[in-house]
C-alpha positions in Angstrom: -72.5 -157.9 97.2 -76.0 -155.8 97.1 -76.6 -153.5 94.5 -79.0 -150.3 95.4 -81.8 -152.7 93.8 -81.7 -155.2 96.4 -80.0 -157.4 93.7 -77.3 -159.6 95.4 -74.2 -160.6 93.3 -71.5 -162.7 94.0 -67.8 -163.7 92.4 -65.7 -166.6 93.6 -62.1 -166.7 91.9 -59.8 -169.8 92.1 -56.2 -170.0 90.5 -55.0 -172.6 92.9 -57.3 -175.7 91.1 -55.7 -178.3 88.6 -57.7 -178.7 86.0 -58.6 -178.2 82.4 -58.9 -174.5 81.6 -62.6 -173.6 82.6 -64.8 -170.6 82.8 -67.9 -171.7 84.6 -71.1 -169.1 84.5 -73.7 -169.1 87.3 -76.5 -167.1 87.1 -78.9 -167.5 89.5 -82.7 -166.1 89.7 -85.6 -166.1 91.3 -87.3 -167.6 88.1 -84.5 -169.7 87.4 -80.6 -170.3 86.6 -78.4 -170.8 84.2 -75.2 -172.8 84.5 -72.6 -173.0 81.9 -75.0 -173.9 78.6 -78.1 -174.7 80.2 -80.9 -172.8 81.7 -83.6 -173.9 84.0 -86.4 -172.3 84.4 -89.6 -174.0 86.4 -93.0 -172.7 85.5 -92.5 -171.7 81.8 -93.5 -173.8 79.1 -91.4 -177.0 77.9 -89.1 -176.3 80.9 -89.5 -179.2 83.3 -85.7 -179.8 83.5 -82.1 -178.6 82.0 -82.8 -176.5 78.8 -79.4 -176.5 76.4 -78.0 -173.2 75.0 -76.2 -173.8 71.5 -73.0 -171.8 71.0 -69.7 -171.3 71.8 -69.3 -171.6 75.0 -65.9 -169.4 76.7 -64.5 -172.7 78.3 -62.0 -173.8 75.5 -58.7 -172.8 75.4 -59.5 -171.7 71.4 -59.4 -167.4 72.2 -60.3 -167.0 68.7 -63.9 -166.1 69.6 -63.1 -164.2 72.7 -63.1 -160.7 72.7 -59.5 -160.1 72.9 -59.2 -158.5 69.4 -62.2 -156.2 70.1 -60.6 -155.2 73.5 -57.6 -154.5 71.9 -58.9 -152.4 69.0 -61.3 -150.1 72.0 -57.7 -149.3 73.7 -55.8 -147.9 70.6 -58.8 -146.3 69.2 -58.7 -144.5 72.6 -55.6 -143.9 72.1 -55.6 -142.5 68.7 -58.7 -140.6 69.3 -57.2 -139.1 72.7 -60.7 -140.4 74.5 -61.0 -141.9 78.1 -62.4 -146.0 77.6 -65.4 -146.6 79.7 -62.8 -149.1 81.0 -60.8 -145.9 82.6 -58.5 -145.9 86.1 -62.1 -144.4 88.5 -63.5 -148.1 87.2 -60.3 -150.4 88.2 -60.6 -148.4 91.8 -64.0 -149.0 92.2 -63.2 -153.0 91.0 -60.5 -152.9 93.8 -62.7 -151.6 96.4 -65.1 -154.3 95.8 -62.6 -156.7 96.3 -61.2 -154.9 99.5 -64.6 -154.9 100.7 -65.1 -159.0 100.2 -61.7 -159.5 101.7 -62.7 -157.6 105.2 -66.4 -159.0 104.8 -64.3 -162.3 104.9 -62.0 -161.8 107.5 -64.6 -159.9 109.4 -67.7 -162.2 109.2 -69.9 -158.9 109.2 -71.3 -157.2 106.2 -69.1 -154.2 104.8 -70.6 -151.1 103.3 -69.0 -149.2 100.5 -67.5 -146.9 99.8 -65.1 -148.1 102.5 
């Protein structure tokens, strides 16, 4: 996908694998990239290879530090303040219409402009 900045983004899903539960992070830049708990990034200081990140990393089956209980809490605080959550139906359509989108880009092989 490319955002209005020229920024390209993209999301690969897989529920089909058998493996250990995962959640692997790519993020890649024109100044470097960061995978999982390591960054690289060429051309600054004391980076000449993988750089580790410390932390807890989203990739164990421990939820405990996931944001689960936060999400939860935003919903019925909604709720009991009668508010709309950022997180509202317009926002699951626009989700769906990305998806849509990648589906016919897929089955297309041609680019596909939104809205569709």
């Amino acid at each position: 996908m490319r955002f209005s900045n020229g920024v390209l983004g993209k999301v690969s899903v897989n529920f089909e694998c058998i493996q250990p539960y995962a959640l692997p992070i790519r993020i890649f830049g024109d100044r470097g990239t960061i995978r999982d708990h390591r960054l690289y990034a060429p051309g600054q200081p004391g980076h000449d290879g993988w750089a580790e990140i410390p932390g807890i990393r989203p990739d164990s089956a421990d939820v405990s530090h996931h944001p689960f209980h936060a999400q939860a809490d935003h919903f019925i605080d909604c709720l009991t303040r009668g508010v709309e959550s950022h997180c509202n139906l317009a926002d699951a359509a626009k989700t769906h219409e990305i998806f849509l989108a990648a589906l016919e880009c897929y089955r297309t092989g041609r680019p596909v402009s939104l809205p569709l």
